[in-house]
Each structure stands twice: as structure tokens, then as C-alpha cells.
C-alpha angles and dihedrals in degrees: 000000000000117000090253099053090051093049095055095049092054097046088052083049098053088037088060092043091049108045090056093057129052129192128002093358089064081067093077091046100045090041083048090050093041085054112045121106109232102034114089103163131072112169095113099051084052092061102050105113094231099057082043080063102063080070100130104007146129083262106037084129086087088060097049092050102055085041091054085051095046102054103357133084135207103277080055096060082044098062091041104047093120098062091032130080113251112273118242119223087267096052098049084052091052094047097054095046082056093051098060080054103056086040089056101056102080099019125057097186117047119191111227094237092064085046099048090043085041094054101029093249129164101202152012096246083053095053089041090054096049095038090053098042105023102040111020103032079051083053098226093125139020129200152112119278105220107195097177087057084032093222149114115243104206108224085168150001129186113228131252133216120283117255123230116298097008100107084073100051084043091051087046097054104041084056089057085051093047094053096048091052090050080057097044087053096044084052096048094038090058088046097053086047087049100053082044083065093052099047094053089048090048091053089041089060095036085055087055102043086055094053090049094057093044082050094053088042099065097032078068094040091059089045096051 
């Protein structure tokens, strides 16, 4: 079973869970998905009314967990430890595979040291370790460890959900794409029409070039 595949069929599965529970009982469910080790978007679950709801509670630090695993990373768990429930093992795990990610969509080549800062780890065996067993043997990235360079090339990084606010700036900018490669077509299309042109005319003036030397040919033909 591909990883997408998979995906698909857990979040069906915690959307189902969730949507039959409110309130505290959604704690057990969004600390389970967090947790698990093959699930790495939560939009949907976030979006479940019942979780929305929870908007406001008593109990409004499942929200922002599962908010803090949909779009945060782990510096930013760090920096919030004091409004958020206490992370199992799992969950740290989890957090910090989310936070490559996150790292690696805007760079392709991460330097170890903004790794290691960015994951709390002591050394490069260590990263090298986690990178290899934790993030490409899950299949959520691909790449090369360069260890002269001391850094990942990223190959490949699965997405993560869109922050809010984000599906307008991506619509934005794949109709701007749209529209340049409307452009780029227009342009090779009128240069293929153009080099049709000159090929016509070059075989136009090759034709007459030809008739000009039969005709010379047998202009000396009749004199001989």
C-alpha cells in the first residue's frame, strides 16, 4: 500500500472517530492521530465540527494541538509548552518529522547545523541516524546525506497541510502560472508557424534554383 493510500484511509478513519465524540473525549483521538506513526496531515480532522468546536473550551488544548501538528514544528512547541499538553514520545517523534518537512519546503539543501538546532540534536551521527530511519524509511522525504558538505539534499518531501490563509496565495500563484504558460504556447506556437514559413519559402527558392539549372542544362544540351 502506497503512503498515500494509507493516509487517506487513516484520516477517514480519525474523521469517523471524531465526529462521533465532542469535548473532552476528542482528547484521547487527536493525541492517538498525532501520534500515529504513518498519518502526517490533519486538515481534515481539523475540520471536523465537532473538534471546531472545541474553539474556546475547557478543553480548547486539543485544538491547539492538533493545530500545532497540522501547520507547527518543533521550535514552535518549544516556545508554547506552557498553553499546550505535555507531548508523548510518539508525538515528539512526530513533531520533529514534521518539522524537516516544513524545513524542506522552501529549502532543498539543509545544513546540518539548522537541522541539528532545529531538532534538539547533539550530534551529526545522531541526525544521520534519524534522517535515514525516522524520515526516509517513513517515506516522507527522499535525498543524499552529504557529510563532507555536512548537509541533506532534499530529492523529495511529502506536503504538509496549508496554513490559513495559504489556498488563496496557491491559487494565486498557479493562475499566474497558468497564464505564463498561455504566453509561453502562444510564443512557440508562432515560432513553429514561423519556421513553417521559412521552410515553405526555402523550398520555394530551392525549387527555383533547380528549375534554373534544368533550364541551363538543356539550353547547353540543344547547343552541343
Amino acid at each position: 500500500m502506497d503512503i498515500e493510500q494509507k493516509q487517506a484511509e487513516l484520516i477517514d478513519h480519525f474523521v469517523k472517530q471524531a465526529s462521533s465524540l465532542k469535548g473532552s473525549a476528542l482528547g484521547s483521538v487527536i493525541v492517538e492521530a498525532t501520534s500515529h506513526p504513518s498519518l502526517f496531515a490533519f486538515f481534515e480532522i481539523l475540520a471536523v465540527p465537532s473538534v471546531a468546536e472545541l474553539e474556546g473550551s475547557e478543553n480548547s488544548v486539543y485544538l491547539e494541538m492538533l493545530r500545532l501538528f497540522a501547520h507547527g514544528t518543533w521550535s514552535d512547541y518549544k516556545g508554547n509548552t506552557g498553553s499546550l499538553p505535555l507531548l508523548v514520545p510518539d508525538q515528539v517523534l512526530k513533531l520533529k518529522q514534521l518539522t524537516v518537512l516544513t524545513l524542506a519546503e522552501t529549502n532543498k539543501v539543509l545544513p546540518y547545523d539548522q537541522l541539528m538546532l532545529e531538532l534538539d540534536v547533539t550530534n551529526v551521527r545522531e541526525l544521520e541516524d534519524f534522517l535515514i530511519n525516522e524520515c526516509m524509511y517513513a517515506g516522507i522525504v527522499r535525498g543524499k546525506l552529504d557529510q563532507l558538505r555536512r548537509c541533506f539534499e532534499v530529492q523529495f518531501a511529502a506536503g504538509r497541510d496549508l496554513r490559513p490563509g495559504e489556498l488563496g496565495s496557491m491559487i494565486q500563484t498557479l493562475s499566474n502560472w497558468l497564464g505564463t504558460s498561455d504566453n509561453l504556447l502562444i510564443s512557440i506556437q508562432e515560432k513553429i508557424k514561423w519556421a513553417d514559413t521559412m521552410s515553405e519559402l526555402d523550398n520555394k527558392h530551392r525549387k527555383e534554383v533547380e528549375d534554373g539549372v534544368e533550364e541551363v542544362r538543356k539550353s547547353l544540351s540543344l547547343k552541343v
